[in-house]
N, C-alpha and C positions, 0 to 999 in steps of 0.2 A: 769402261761400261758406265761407271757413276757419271761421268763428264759428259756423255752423250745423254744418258737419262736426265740431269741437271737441262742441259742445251732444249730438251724435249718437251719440258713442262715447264722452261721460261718462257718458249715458244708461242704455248697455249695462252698464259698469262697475258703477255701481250697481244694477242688474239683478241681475247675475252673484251682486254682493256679499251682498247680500240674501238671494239665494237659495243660497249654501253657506254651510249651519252650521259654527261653529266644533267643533274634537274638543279631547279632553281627550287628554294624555298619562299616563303609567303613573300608576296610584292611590296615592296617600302611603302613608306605614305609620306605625304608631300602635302605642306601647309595650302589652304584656299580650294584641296582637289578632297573626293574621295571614292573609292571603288566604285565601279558600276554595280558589282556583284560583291557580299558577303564570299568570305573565303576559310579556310580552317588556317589556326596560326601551323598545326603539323601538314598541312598539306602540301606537295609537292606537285614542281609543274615539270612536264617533259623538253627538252631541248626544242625550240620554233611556237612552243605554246606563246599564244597574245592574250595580256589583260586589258581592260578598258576603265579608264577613271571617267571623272566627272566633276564638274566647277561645284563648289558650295553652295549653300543657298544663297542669293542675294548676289552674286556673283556670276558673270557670264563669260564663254570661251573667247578668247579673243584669238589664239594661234596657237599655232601647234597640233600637233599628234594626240589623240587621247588614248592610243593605246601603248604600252609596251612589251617587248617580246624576252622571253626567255633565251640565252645565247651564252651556250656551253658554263651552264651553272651561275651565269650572271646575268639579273634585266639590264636594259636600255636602260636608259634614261628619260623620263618624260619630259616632252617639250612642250606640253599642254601650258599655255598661260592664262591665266583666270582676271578680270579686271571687275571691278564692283560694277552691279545693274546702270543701265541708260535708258532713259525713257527716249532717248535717238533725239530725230529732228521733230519738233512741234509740227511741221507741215508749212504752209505757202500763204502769206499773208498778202492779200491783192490789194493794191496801192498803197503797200508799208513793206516792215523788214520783222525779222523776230531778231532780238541782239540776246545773247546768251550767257548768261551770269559766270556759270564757265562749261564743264563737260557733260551736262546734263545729266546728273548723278543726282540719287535722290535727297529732295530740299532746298537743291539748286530752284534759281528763278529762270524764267526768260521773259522781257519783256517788247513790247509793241510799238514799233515808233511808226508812224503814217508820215507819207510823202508831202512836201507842201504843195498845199491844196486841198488836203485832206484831213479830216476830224476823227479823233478816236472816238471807238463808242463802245464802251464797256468797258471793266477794268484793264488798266496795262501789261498787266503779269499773268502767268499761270504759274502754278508749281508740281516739280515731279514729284509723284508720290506713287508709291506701290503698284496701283493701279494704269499709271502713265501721267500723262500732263495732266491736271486738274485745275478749274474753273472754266468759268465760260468763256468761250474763242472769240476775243477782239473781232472788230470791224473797222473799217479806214472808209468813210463815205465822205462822198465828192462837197468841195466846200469847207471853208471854215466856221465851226461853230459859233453864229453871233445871234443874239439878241435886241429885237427896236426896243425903240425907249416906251418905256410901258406908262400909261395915260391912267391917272386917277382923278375924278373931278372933286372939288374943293379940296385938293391938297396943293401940300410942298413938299417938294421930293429934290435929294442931293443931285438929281438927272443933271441939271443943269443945260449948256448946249451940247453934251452926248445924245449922237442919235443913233449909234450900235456900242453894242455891249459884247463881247468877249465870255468863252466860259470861266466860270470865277466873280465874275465883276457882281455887284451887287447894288441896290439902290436902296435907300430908304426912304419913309413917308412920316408926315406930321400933316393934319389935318386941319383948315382954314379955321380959323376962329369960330366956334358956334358949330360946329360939326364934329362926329367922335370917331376915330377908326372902328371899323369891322373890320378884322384880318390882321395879317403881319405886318409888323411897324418894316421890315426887313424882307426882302426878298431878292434872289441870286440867278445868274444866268447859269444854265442847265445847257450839256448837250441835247441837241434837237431844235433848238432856238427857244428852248421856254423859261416862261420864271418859276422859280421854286422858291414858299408856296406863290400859288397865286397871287394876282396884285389885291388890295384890298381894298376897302370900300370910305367913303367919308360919308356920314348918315346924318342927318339933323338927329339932336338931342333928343330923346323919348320926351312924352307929354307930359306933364308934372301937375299944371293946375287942374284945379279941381271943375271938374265938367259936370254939368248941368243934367249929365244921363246919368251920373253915378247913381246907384241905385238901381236902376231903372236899364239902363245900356251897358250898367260893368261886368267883370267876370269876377268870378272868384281864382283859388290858387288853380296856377295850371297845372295839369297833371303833365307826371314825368313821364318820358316816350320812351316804350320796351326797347331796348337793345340800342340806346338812340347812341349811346357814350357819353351823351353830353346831359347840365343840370345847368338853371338858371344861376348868374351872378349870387355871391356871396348877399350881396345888401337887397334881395329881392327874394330872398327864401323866408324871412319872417315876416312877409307882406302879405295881408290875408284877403286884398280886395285890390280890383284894379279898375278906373276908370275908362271907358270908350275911350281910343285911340292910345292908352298907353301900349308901350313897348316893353318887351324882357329880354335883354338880351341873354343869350345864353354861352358855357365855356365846355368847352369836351374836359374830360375825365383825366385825370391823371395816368400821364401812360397813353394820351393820344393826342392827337394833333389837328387840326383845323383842313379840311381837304376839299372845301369849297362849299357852295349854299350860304344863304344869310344865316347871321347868329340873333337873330331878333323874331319874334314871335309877337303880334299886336292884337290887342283886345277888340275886336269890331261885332256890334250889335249882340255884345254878349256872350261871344265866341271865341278862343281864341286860335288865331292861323294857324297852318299846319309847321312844322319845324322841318323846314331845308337845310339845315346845318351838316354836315356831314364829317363826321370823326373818324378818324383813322388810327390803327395801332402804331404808335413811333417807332422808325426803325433805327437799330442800334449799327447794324451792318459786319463789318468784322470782327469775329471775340478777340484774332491778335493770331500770329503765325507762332507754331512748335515746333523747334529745333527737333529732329529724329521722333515726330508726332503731329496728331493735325487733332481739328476740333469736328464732330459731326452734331448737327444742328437739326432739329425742329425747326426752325424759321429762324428770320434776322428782326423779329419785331418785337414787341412790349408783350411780355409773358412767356418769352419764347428761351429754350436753353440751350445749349453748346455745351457742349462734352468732352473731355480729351480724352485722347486714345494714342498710346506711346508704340512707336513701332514696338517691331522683334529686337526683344535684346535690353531693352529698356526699362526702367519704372519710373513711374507717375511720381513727381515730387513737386508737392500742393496738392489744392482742391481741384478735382478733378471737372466740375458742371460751375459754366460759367450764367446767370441771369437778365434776360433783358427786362431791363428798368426804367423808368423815367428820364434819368438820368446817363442811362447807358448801359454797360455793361458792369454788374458789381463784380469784387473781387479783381483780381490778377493771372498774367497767362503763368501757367505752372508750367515745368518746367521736367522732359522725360530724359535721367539720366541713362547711362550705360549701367547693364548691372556687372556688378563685380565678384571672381569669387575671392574665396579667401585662399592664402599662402597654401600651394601645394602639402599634401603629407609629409613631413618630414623624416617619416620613418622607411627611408629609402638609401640603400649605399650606393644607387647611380647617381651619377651629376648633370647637374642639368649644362644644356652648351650653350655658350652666351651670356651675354650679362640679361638679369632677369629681376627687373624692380616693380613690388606691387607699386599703384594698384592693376590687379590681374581684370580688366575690362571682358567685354565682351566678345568673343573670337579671339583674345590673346590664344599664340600659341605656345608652349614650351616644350624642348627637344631635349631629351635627355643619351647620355653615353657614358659606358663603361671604360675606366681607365683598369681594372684587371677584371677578364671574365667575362660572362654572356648574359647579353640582355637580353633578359625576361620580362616581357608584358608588351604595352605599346612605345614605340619609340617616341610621339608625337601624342599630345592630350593639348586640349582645349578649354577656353571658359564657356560653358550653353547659354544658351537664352535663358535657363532656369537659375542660373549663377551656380551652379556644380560643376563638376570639371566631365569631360567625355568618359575619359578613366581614370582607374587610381595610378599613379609612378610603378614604374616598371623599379625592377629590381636586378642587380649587378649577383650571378650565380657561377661559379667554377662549377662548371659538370663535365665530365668524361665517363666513358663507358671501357669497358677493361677490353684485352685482346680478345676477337672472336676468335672462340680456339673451337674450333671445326674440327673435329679430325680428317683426316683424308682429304683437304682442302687447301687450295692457296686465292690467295686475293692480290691485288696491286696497290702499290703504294707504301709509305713509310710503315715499318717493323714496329711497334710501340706499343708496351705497355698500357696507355692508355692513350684514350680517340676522345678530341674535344666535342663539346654539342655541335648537331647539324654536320658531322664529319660522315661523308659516305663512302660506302668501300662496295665493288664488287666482288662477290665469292664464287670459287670454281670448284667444283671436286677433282680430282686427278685422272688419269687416268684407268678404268677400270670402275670405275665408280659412277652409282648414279643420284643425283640431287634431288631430294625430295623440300621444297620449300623458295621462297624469294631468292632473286639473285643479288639482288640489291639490296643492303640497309642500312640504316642511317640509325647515328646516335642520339636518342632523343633527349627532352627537356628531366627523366627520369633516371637519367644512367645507363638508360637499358637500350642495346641495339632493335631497332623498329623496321619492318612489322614483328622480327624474331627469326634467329639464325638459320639455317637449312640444316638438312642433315645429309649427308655423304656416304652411301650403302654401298656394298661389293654387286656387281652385277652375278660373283658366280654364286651369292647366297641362293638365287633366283634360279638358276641351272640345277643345284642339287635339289631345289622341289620338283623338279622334273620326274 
């Protein structure tokens, strides 16, 4: 009778067993990914459940799966591969190429080459940045950029017997005996076929003797012109009378430039001519390229600033506002490091896996594991963009929970005194008995079996309330 009773309720046992599938506990984590969804660290998944990760920030999917499945108490594996952002292909350059510094990742270059026969116009490069390719989109037009020989009368100019000029090439000017430049001694061939500046002028010397209308036909000082940029020569501001047919020349302002019009102003019948001079703010052009940073500018001209701004993950190291000046741009390009944090918590008995040398940059990851015991917290912490770590170091914890002593009950699986963390057991009552509570529970991070053990009642308690 015992060995049939024994045979009867081994029976059930493996019944029972068979028919509850094992669950999976919380989903791993995997450096460069992280959950699509927030999850509890006690929550459990049922056998065929799928989770869904997701690339980091600054990072994009390249292949793989992003989900994985729960299978008989163990995930998949995720095959999801994450490769850092691309700003892709610049696009289609008509009568050129774009050549590509390397994988178009951001700070990379690409640059512009045009077909022969064809002249660039604009700058050669763009650079990936956050936002995608940045600066203005080159141009390849037909021809190549050349320059005529540029004509000044009563000069001498390096021209020589050049009668095109190349972009780059430049010519200078020196004025015939008895005549005085107006404009740049210097000027260079530009794309588009132009000179920069303008060519300049050879002028007879201003009037100097003394005329017969002084008094009578001169002017006095000339007033300065609102907004003009420009002020008469140094040796002509303390001059307080000027004779018919003198001349003033004038010079723009520090911090501008000559952009065409005469620079001479002449005293006639007591008058003096209106000032065609015309001044322009000097452009400084590029503050200078930031490694994992860019500059954002007000203008590129004389009073104008530039700013740095350090990607995610970085800090500003130098002056941050660069100035345009007479001279160019003052100061230097600063420089945006990675921020760092400092040496994990060491008040942890897990170990971390891997060799692990600060300094702990930006996205560092580190993985820690238990050589006796269970790991408590996160397997996998990080350096943030704020230079703190994701979380604090998990911790190495022996937990076990003692024998579910049920009465009237049996479970499957090893006999023992005690059940390590995350150990699950199904419970059956016997026969004759009926369960009131979960069938299933797991030893949790506390000792204690979770949700909380069943209880196992005689069904004939139930008959004698009848």
């Amino acid at each position: 009778m015992d060995l049939g009773w024994n045979i009867l309720v081994l029976s059930f046992a493996l019944l029972a067993s068979a028919q509850v599938p094992k669950k999976c506990s919380a989903p791993p984590e995997y450096p460069l990914t992280k959950l699509a969804k927030r999850y509890s660290p006690m929550q459990r998944f049922s056998s065929g459940q799928k989770v869904y990760y997701v690339c980091g920030e600054d990072f994009n999917p390249s292949r793989g799966s992003r989900a994985v499945q729960c299978v008989a108490g163990k995930w998949t594996k995720l095959t999801l591969k994450c490769e850092k952002k691309s700003c892709g292909n610049a696009g289609d350059l008509p009568n050129g190429e774009f050549q590509y510094e390397g994988n178009s990742f951001h700070g990379e270059k690409v640059y512009a080459v045009c077909n022969d026969g064809y002249t660039l116009k604009g700058l050669n490069y763009m650079i990936c940045k956050k936002s995608g390719w940045t600066g203005e989109f080159p141009s390849c037009e037909e021809g190549e950029a050349t320059c005529s020989t540029p004509t000044v009368a009563n000069s001498v100019s390096s021209a020589g017997e050049v009668s095109v000029y190349r972009v780059g090439d430049y010519v200078t000017f020196a004025c015939s005996r008895g005549f005085q430049l107006d404009g740049a001694q210097q000027i260079t061939c530009v794309p588009g076929g132009l000179w920069q500046p303008q060519p300049p002028r050879c002028l007879p010397p201003p009037v100097t003797t003394p005329s017969p209308d002084r008094g009578t036909g001169g002017c006095g000082v000339p007033v300065n012109i609102h907004n003009s940029n420009a002020n008469p020569a140094d040796k002509y501001i303390a001059m307080t009378s000027f004779a018919s047919g003198d001349r003033v020349p004038y010079v723009c302002d520090v911090g501008y430039i000559q952009a065409g019009g005469s620079r001479y102003r002449m005293c006639m019948k007591g008058k003096w001519t209106p000032l065609l001079l015309r001044c322009e703010r000097k452009p400084c052009g590029s503050a200078g390229e930031i490694t994992n940073g860019q500059f954002t500018y007000t203008g590129v001209e004389f009073g104008d600033t530039a700013t740095a701004v350090c990607d995610e993950g970085h800090r500003l190291v130098g002056k941050a506002t660069r100035n345009c000046l007479s001279k160019g741009w003052d100061g230097r390009v600063p420089d945006c490091e990675a921020v760092a944090c400092a040496e994990p918590p060491g008040r942890t008995n897990a170990l971390m896996k891997g060799l692990q040398e600060p300094p702990y940059t930006y996205r560092t990851v580190v993985q820690y594991h238990c050589r006796v015991g269970t790991l408590i917290g996160q397997r996998l912490i990080w350096c943030t963009k704020d230079g703190t770590w994701s979380d604090s170091p998990p911790k190495c914890k022996e937990i076990t929970c003692p024998s579910p002593n049920v009465r009237n009950a049996y479970w499957m699986g090893s006999q023992t005194e005690l059940y390590q963390y995350r150990h699950t057991i199904s419970i059956e009552c016997n026969p004759g008995y009926k369960k009131s509570g979960p069938s299933t529970v797991t030893c949790g991070d506390d000792g204690k079996w979770s949700p909380g053990l069943p209880d196992c009642t005689s069904r004939r308690t139930n008959w004698r309330g009848w």
